[in-house]
C-alpha positions as CSV (number, residue, x, y, z in Angstrom):
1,X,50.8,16.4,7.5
2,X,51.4,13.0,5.1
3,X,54.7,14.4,4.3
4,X,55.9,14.8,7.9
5,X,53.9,11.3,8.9
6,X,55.9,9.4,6.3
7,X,59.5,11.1,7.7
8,X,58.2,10.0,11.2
9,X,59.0,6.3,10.5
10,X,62.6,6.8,9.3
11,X,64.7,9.5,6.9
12,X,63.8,9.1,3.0
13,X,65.1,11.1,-0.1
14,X,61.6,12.8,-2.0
15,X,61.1,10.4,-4.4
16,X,60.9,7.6,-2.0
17,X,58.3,10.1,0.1
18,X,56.2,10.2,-2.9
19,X,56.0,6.5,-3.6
20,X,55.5,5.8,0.3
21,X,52.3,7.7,0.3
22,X,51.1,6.4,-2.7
23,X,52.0,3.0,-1.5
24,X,50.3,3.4,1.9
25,X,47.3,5.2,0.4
26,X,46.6,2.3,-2.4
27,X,47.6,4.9,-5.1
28,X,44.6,6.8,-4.4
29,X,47.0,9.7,-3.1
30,X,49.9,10.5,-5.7
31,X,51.8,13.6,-4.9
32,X,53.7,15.3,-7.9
33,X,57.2,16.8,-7.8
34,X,55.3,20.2,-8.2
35,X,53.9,19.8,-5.3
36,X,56.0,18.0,-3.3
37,X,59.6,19.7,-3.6
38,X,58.4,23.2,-2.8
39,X,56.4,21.4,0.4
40,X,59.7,20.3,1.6
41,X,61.1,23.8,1.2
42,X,58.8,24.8,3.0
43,X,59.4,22.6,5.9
44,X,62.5,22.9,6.3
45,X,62.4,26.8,6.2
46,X,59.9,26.2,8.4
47,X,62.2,23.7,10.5
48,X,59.9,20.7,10.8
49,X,62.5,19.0,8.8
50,X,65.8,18.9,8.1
51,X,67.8,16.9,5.0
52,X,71.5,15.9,4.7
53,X,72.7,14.5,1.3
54,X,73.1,10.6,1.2
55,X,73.1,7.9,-1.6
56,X,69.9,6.6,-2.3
57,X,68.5,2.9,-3.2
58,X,69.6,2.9,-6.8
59,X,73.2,4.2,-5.5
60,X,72.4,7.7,-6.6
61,X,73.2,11.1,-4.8
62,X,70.1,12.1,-3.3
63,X,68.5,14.5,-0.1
64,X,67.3,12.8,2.5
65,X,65.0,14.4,5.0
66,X,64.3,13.7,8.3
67,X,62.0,15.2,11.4
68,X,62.8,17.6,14.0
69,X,61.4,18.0,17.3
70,X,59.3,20.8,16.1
71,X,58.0,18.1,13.4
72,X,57.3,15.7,15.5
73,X,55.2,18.3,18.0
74,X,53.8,19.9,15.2
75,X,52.9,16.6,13.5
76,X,51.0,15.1,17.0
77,X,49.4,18.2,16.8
78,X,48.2,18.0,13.2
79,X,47.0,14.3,13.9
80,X,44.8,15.0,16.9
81,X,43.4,18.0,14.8
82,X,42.6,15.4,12.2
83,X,41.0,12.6,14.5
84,X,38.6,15.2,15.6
85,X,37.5,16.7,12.0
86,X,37.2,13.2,10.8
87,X,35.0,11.9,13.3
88,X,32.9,15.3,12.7
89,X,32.6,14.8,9.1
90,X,31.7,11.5,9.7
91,X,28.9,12.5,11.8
92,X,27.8,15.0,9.4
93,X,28.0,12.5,6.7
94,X,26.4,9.7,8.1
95,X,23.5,11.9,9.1
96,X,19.9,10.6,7.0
């Protein structure tokens, strides 16, 4: 769900995924190559994503990825699924 989130704003090579989230998340949430390259895979089979080769920041050949359609649904999905378990956890959390 971070993952397609973070390719909802614009197009971005795995590296620069991996930063982003960190970044966002105040390094609290740092995603490893390990997990994150097979994740991609994954999406893409999946086709929630799609990637294209492109030079990166550093002028380096790198794969970008970007959402689909079927991302995008799947990712409004996956964020109204999360406002409601959030607010339940909350509940059960803040319960004395």
């Amino acid at each position: 769900m971070m993952v397609l989130k973070t390719l909802a704003l614009e197009p971005l090579h795995g590296y620069a995924i991996a930063r982003r989230i960190a970044q966002i998340s105040d390094g609290v949430l740092k995603i490893e190559e390990g997990s994150l390259y097979p994740a991609l895979y994954r999406l893409e089979d999946r086709r929630l994503i799609r990637s294209a080769w492109g030079v990166s920041e550093n002028n380096r050949k790198a794969k970008f990825y970007d959402l689909t359609k079927a991302g995008r649904k799947v990712l409004d999905a996956a964020t109204e699924n999360w406002a409601r378990l959030s607010i339940a956890v909350s509940k059960v959390m803040d319960t004395t």
